[in-house]
C-alpha positions as CSV (number, residue, x, y, z in Angstrom):
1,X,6.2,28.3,4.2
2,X,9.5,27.5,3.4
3,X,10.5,24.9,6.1
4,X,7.3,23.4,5.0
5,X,8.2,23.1,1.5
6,X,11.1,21.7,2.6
7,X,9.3,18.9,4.7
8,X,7.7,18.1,1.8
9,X,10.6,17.8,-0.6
10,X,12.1,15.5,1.9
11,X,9.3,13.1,2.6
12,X,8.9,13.2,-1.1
13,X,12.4,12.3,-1.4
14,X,12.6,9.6,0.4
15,X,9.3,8.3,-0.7
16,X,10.8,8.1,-3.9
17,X,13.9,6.5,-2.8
18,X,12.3,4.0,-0.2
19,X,11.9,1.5,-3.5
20,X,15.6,1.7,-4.6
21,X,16.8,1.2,-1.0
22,X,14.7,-1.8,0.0
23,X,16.1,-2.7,-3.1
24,X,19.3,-2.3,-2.2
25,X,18.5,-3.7,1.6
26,X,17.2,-7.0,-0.3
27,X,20.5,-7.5,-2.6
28,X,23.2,-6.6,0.2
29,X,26.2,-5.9,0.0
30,X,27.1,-9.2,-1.8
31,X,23.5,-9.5,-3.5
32,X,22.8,-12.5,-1.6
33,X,19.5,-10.8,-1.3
34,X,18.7,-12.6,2.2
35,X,16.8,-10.5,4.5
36,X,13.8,-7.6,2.9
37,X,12.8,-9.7,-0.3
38,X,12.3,-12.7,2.6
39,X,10.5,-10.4,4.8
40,X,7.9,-8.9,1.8
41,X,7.4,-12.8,1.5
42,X,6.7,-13.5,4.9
43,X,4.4,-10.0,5.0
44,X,2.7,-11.1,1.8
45,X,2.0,-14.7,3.2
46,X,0.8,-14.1,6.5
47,X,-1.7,-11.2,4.6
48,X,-3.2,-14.4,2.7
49,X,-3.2,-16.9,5.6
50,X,-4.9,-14.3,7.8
51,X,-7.3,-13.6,4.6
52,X,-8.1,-17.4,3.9
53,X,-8.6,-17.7,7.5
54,X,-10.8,-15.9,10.4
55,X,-9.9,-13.0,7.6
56,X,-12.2,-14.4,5.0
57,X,-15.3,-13.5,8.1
58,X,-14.0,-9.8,8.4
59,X,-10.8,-8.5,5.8
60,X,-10.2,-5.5,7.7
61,X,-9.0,-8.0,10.6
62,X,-5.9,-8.8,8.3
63,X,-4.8,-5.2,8.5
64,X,-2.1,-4.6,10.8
65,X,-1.3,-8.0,11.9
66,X,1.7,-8.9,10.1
67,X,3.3,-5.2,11.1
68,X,2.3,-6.0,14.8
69,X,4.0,-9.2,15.1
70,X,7.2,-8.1,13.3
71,X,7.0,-5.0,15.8
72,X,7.3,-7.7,18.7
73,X,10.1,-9.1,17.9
74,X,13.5,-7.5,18.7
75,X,14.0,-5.6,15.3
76,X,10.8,-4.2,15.3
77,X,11.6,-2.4,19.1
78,X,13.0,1.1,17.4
79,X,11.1,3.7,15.7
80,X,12.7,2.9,12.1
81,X,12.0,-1.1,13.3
82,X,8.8,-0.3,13.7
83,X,8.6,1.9,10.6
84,X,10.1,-1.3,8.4
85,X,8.0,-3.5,9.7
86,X,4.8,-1.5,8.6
87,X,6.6,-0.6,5.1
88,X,6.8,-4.6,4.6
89,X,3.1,-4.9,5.3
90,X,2.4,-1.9,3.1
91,X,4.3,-3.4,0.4
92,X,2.4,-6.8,0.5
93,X,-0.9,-4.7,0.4
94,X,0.1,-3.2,-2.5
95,X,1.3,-5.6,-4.4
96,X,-1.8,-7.4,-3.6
97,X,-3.7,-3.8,-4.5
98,X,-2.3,-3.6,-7.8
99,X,-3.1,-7.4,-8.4
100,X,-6.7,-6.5,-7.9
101,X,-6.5,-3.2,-9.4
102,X,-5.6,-5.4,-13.0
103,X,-7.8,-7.4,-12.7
104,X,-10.4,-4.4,-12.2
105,X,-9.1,-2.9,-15.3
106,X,-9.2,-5.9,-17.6
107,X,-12.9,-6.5,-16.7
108,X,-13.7,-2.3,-17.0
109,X,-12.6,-2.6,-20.6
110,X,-14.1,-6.1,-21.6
111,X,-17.1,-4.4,-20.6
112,X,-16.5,-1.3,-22.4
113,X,-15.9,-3.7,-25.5
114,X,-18.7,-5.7,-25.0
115,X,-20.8,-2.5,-24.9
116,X,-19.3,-1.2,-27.7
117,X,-19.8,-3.9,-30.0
118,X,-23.4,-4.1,-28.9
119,X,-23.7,-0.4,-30.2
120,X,-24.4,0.6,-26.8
121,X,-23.5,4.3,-26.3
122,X,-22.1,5.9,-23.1
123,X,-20.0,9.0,-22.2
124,X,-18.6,7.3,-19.3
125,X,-16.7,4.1,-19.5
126,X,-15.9,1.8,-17.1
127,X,-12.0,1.6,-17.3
128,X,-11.4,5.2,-17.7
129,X,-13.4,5.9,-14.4
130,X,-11.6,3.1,-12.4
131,X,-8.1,4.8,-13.6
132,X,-9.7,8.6,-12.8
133,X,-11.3,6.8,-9.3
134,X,-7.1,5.0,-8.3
135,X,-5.9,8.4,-9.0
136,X,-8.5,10.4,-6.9
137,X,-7.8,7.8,-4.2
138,X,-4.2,8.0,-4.8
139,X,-4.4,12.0,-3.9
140,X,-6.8,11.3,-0.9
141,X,-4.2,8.9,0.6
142,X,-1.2,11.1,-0.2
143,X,-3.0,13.8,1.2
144,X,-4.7,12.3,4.7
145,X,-0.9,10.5,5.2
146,X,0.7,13.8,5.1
147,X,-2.0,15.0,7.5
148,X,-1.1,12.8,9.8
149,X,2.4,13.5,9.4
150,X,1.8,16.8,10.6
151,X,-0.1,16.1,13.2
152,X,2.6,13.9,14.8
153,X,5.7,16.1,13.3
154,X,7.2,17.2,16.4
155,X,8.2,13.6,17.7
156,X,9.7,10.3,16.2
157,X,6.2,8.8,16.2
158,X,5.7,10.5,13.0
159,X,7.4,8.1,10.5
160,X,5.6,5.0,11.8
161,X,2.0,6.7,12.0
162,X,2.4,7.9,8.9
163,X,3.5,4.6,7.8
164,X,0.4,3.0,9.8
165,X,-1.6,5.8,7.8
166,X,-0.3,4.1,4.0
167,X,-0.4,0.9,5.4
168,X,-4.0,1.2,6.6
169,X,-5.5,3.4,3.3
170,X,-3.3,0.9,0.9
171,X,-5.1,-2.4,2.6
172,X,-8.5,-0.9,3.0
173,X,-8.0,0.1,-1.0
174,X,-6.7,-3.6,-1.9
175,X,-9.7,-5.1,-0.2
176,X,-12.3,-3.0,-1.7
177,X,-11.1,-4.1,-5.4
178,X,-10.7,-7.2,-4.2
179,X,-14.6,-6.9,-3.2
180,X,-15.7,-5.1,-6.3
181,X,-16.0,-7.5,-9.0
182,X,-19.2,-7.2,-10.9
């Protein structure tokens, strides 16, 4: 119980910290800034191209492409390569996730207004659901990445399919809100 506490401290930990050290990645040493913040850019527009292109057919396409080709080239040939290049992916899908997300939210509660102007009563509205639905998703992604985790614990392939796992949920999530407008 303990050592799995511990696991779970530490992927916590560096789940927390992942933001400040891209961060610090992206500034350098000298804060020139020249290689992560470029990479989220180049994850972020090959995630649109592939969208506006054969994407727009079939979105779940999209998924995974711009972590396979960074995975191909010589960075992306180690374990924590591999990892960084699904993290930049992850990052452009969420980014992307929350985009849609606020834009969910802004329609929820002009609706809610509209409704409530009209005099038209309801115990459920539509922006507190959509923020109790992102944090039930939230959980269920936390929760099946961690699964995965375990499954893969006793080898180094456990950091990039758990990665794959985030990467994966946070796309599939971004695409669905992109998809639900009413």
């Amino acid at each position: 119980m303990a050592t799995h506490l511990i696991r779970i401290l530490a992927v916590a930990g560096l789940a927390c910290l992942s933001p400040y050290l891209a961060h610090a990645q992206s500034s350098g040493a000298n804060g020139s800034g020249d290689m992560a913040g470029s990479k989220d850019g180049e994850a972020r527009s090959a995630i649109e191209q592939c969208l506006a292109g054969a994407g727009a057919q079939d979105p779940q396409s999209c998924i995974g492409t711009y972590a396979q080709s960074c995975g191909e080239s010589e960075e992306g040939q180690t374990t924590q390569g591999m990892t960084d290049c699904i993290g930049q992916e992850t990052d452009a899908w969420d980014a992307l996730l929350n985009e849609n997300y606020e834009a969910r939210m802004t329609e929820a509660k002009s609706l809610d207004a509209e409704r409530d102007a009209e005099g038209v009563l309801s115990d459920n509205e539509a922006a507190p659901l959509l923020r109790k639905a992102q944090r039930a998703w939230i959980a269920y992604r936390d929760a099946e990445c961690d699964r995965i985790f375990e499954l893969s614990k006793d080898g180094t392939i456990r950091l990039p399919e758990t990665a794959s796992c985030t990467n994966r949920l946070t796309a599939e999530r971004a695409l669905a809100l992109g998809d639900d407008q009413p």
